[in-house]
N, C-alpha and C positions, 0 to 999 in steps of 0.2 A: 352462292354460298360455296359449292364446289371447288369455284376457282380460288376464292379467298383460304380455305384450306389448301388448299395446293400450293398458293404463295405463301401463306407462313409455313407448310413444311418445309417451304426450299431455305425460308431465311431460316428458320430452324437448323437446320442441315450448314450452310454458311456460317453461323455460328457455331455450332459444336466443332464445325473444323476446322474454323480457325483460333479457336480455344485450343483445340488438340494440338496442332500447330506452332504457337506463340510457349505455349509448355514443353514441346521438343525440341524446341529453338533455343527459351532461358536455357534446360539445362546444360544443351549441345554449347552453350556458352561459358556455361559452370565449369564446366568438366574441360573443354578445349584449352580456350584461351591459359587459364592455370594452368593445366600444363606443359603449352608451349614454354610458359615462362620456368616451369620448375628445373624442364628438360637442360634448356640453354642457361640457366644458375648453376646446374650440375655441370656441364661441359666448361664454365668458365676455364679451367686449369687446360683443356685444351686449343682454347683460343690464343692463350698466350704460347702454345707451343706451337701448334698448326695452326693458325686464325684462317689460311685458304678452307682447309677440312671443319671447322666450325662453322662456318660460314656457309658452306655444300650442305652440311645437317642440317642449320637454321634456316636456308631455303626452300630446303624439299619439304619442311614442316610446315613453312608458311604456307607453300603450293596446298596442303591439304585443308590447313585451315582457309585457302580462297574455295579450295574444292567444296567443305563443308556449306561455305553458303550460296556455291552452285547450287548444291542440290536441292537447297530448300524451293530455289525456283524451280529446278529439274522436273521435283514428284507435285510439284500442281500442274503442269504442262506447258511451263514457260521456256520455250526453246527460243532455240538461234539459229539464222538463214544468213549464211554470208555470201557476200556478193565481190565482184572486182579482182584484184591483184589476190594472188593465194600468198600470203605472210611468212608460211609457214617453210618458205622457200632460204628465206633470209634469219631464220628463228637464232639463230649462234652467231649473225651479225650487231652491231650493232646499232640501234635507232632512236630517234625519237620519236612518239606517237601523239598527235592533236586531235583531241576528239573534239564532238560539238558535243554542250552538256545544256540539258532539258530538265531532269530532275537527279533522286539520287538514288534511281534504280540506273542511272547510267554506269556507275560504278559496280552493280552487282552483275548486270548484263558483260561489262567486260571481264570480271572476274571467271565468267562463265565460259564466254567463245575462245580466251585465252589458254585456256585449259591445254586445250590439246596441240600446241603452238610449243613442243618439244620442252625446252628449259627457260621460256620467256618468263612465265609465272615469278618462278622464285630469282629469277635474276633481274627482276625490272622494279623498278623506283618509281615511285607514286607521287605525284606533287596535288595535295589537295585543301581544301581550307580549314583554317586554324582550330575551325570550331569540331570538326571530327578528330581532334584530339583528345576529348573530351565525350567520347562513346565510348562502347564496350570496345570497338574493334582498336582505340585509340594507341592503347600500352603497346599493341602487337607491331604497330606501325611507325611509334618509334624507337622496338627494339629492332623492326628490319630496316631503320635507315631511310622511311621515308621523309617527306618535307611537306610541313604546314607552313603554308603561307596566309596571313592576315591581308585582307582585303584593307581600302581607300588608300587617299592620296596621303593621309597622314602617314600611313608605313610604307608607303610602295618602295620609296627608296632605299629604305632600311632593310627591306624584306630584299630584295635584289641582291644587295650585298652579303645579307644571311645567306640564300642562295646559292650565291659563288662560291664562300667558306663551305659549306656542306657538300656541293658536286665535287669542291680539292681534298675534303676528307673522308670524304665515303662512297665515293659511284665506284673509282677504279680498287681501291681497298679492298671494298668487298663483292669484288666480280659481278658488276651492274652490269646486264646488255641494253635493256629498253629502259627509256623512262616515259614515264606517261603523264600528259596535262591537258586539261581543259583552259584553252587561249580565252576564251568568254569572258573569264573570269567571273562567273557565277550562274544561275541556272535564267532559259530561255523567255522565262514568261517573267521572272524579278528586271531584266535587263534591258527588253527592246525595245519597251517606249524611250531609253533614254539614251539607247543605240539608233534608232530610225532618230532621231530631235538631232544628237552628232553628225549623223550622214549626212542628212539635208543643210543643218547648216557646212558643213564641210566640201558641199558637192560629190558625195560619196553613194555608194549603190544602196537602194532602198532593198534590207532585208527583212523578211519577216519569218520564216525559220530556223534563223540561225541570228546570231546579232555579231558585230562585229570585234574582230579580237582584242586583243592586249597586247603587245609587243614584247616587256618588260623580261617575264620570264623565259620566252621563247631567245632571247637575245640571247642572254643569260646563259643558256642552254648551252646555244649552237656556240659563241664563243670559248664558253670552260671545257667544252667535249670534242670538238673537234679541231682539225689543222687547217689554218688559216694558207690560203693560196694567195701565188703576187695578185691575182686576178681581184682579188676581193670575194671568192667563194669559199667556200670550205670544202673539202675532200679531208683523204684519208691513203693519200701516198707519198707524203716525204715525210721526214724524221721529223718530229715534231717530240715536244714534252714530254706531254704524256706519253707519247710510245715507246720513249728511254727508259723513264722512271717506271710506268706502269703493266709496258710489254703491249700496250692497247694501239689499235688503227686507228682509235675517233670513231665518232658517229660516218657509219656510212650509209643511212635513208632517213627519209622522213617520209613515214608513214600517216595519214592524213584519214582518219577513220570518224565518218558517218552512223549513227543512229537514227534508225528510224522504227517507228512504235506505228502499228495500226491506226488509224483514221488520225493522225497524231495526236493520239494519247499517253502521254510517258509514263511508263511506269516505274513508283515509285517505291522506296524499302519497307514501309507500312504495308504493299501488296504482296513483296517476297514475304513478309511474313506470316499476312493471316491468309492468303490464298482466296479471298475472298472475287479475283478477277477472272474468269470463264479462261482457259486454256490458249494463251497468245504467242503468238510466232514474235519474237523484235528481229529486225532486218537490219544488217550489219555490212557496212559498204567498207571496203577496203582500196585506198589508191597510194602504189609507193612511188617516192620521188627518189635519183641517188644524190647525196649529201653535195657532190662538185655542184649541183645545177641550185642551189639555193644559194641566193645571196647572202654576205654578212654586213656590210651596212645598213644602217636602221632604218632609212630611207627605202633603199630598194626592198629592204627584207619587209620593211611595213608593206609597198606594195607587194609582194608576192605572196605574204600572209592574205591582205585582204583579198588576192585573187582566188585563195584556198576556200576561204567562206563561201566566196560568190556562184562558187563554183560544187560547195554544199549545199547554197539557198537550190540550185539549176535540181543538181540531183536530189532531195526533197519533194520541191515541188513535183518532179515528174513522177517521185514516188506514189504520192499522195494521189495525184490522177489517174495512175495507171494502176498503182498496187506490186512496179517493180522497180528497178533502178534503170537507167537508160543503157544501153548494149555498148562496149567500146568503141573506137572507132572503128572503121570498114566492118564492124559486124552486124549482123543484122538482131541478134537477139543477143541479150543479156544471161550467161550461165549465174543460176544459184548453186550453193553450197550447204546440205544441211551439216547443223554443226551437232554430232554427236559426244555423251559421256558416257564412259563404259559404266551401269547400274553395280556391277560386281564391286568395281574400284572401289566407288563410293560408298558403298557399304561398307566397305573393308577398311577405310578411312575412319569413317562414323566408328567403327565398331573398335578402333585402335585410339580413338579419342574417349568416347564411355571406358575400355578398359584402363588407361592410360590413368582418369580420371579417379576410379577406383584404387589404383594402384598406389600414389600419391595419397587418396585422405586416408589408406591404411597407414601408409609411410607417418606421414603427418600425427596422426593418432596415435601411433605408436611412438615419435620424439617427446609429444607433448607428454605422455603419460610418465615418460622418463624420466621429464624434467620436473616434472611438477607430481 
């Protein structure tokens, strides 16, 4: 009997805070999201004068609202351990980043470790499915310019060419440094019965952590952003287009970022929200490549893509055995990274979104009473 009270007080307790939780969530939604957008409807008249300085505000805004739903993982005790290359070495270069995607706390997790990776936050471009256009966070992401892509074969071609019109009118425009995609094209457990059935018949490497890429946008990518060499690579040191028109080098890495969740459990945005998951570390590998050593035929680039995965299945699996990522070469052990938020910041964020929020329905309240 003892024990059975003692398990409904925890669920008891689980529930009340994730009720508390999911109620400081809507409203931190109420109040943000509006008014990022009231903010930048008011700045219109400076977009048209300064659009570089519009576009600095509109960023460093975004950055807090990505901060805002760090923290909801933050204060249940969902951090971040990063591992490999340090990033934040290349933060004001610029790259592209391919993660492996498992669910769709993969995207809060990055929102998270990103943070402190200097001005990547509000200068990087999102490529994600069509259907998260159509959430709360949807309006915010495409007023900052990011790209929903619709999945199958029915649009792939059409969505490609959408693609390349969007990277020509808005990466350089509005001062993009990273853009981020998941090659997958969709989450781990939806895709790899149908990813290992391809490989096998293909003669392709059997993965089970990761499933194998998509070619399409990453092509896409590396040809509208970077400078094409005789060699058939891309770099980022002769005159090229964009660096007339734009003042830009091109992409100069590709950064190739692993996810890895405890006993491989992903977590998901239903768990950022109600907190209902015991306090988890996610592990965060990092490996950069510079942009000359990546091919740009589709051929060679599909192999070196699939060598990217193969080489996420290797680091995974040792994850998962060991509990860490494997040590680089000639090293004997693996250094981690924890990835800290300053508590202060965030507060100070939060607390500039509630007033913000206030500020605006008096605004508001007070037009409507005008008019009417």
């Amino acid at each position: 009997m003892a024990q059975l009270m003692d398990g409904a007080g925890k669920l008891s307790w689980v529930l009340l805070k994730s009720v508390i939780r999911f109620t400081f969530m809507f409203f931190n939604n109420c109040v943000a999201i509006p008014s990022y957008c009231l903010y930048l409807l008011l700045l219109q008249p400076l977009r048209i004068w300064d659009s570089s300085a519009f576009w600095h505000i509109e960023g460093v805004m975004f950055k807090w609202l990505l901060a805002m739903v760090s923290s909801w993982g933050w204060i249940a005790g969902y951090t971040v351990t990063e591992w490999g290359d340090d990033v934040r070495d290349i933060s004001e270069e610029e790259a592209m980043v391919i993660v492996n995607h498992q669910s769709t706390g993969d995207v809060c997790t990055l929102m998270m470790c990103l943070q402190d990776k200097g001005t990547v936050v509000r200068k990087m471009m999102w490529l994600m499915d069509h259907v998260f256009k159509y959430t709360n966070f949807g309006l915010v992401s495409l007023i900052h310019g990011d790209f929903f892509i619709r999945q199958g074969k029915a649009h792939r071609d059409k969505q490609l060419v959408y693609l390349k019109e969007h990277l020509e009118k808005y990466y350089h425009s509005r001062d993009r440094k990273w853009i981020v995609l998941f090659p997958e094209g969709g989450f781990l457990r939806k895709r790899r019965e149908t990813s290992q059935l391809f490989a096998k018949k293909n003669s392709l490497p059997h993965l089970t952590h990761v499933t194998l890429p998509r070619l399409g946008a990453t092509h896409v990518i590396l040809k509208t952003l970077s400078a094409q060499q005789e060699n058939g690579s891309v770099g980022s040191d002769s005159g090229t287009r964009n660096q007339t028109v734009n003042k830009s080098k091109g992409l100069q890495w590709v950064i190739d970022v692993t996810i890895a969740y405890p006993k491989a459990r992903p977590m998901d945005i239903q768990t950022w929200i109600f907190g209902y998951r015991p306090p988890t570390v996610t592990h965060v590998h990092y490996r950069m490549y510079p942009i000359k050593e990546v091919p740009m035929e589709a051929e060679a680039l599909t192999d070196w893509l699939y060598q990217r995965f193969v080489e996420k299945e290797e680091l995974l699996a040792h994850f998962y055995n060991t509990g860490s990522f494997p040590p680089p070469d000639g090293q004997k052990e693996a250094a981690s990274r924890q990835m800290t938020l300053d508590p202060v910041w965030l507060c100070m964020v939060q607390s500039f979104a509630f007033a913000s929020g206030y500020m605006w329905y008096n605004v508001l309240q007070y037009l409507y009473c005008c008019l009417f």
